[in-house]
N, C-alpha and C positions, 0 to 999 in steps of 0.2 A: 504494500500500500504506500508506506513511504516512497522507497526507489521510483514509484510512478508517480508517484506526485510531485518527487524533485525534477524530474525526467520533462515533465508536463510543466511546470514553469520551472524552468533552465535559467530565463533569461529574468528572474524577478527575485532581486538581490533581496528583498525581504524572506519571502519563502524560503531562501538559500541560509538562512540566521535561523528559522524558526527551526528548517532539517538539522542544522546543527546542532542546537538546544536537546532537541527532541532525543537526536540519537547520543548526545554526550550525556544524558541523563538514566543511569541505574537504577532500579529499585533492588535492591538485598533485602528488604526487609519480607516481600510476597515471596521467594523461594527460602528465604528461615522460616516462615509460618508454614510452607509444606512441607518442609522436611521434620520438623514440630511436629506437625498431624501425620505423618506416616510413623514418626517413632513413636507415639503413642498408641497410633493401633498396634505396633509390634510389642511395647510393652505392654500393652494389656491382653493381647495373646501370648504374652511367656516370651515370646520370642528376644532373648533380650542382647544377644549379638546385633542382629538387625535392625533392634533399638538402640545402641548404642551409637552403632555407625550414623545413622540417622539422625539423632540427638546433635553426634559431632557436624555431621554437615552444618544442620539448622543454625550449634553457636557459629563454626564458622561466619557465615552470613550474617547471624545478629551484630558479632563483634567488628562486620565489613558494614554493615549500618553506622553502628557506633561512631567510628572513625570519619561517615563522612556526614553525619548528621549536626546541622546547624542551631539546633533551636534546641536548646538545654534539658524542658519540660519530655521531648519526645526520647533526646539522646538518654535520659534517665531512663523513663522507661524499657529503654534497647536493654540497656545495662543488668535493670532489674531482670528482666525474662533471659538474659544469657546467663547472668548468675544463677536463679532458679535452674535452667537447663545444665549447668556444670555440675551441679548437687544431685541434679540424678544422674548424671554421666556417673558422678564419683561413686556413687550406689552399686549401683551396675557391674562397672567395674570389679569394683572390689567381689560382688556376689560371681560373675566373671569369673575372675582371679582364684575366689574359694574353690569353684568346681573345678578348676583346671589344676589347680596343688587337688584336689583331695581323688579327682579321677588318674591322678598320676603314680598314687602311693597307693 
């Protein structure tokens, strides 16, 4: 949709500002919220390898919010739900960790 629209005014140096805008601008925050909601249905199936990995994606992305969000009130918020999300990472983990010592001995 973009590429046709820059394509189709070429010649209108406005619309050539806004395609830029448009395409230098990221959201992290929409692909942390789905990787959030798949690790939670993996943890609440047991599943908790594939919650975890999931989990990690999600901070990844919240903590790449973090970094580039401007406005304090929201950047806090980022922070709060990657923290929350690290505390189950470390859960996991560690219950992880237990069955892999206790399958090993």
């Amino acid at each position: 949709f973009f590429f046709g629209f820059r394509l189709w005014h070429d010649k209108c140096s406005e619309c050539l500002l806004f395609f830029g805008f448009v395409m230098s601008y990221v959201d992290f925050v929409t692909p942390a919220v789905e990787h959030a909601k798949i690790a939670a249905v993996h943890d609440e199936s047991k599943e908790y390898d594939q919650a975890y990995k999931s989990y990690m994606k999600a901070i990844e992305f919240f903590m790449t919010a973090v970094k580039h969000e401007k406005v304090p009130k929201k950047k806090e918020m980022l922070k709060n739900k990657c923290n929350e999300l690290l505390e189950r990472c470390e859960k996991i983990k560690e219950y992880l960790d237990q069955n892999a010592n206790n399958g090993s001995t």
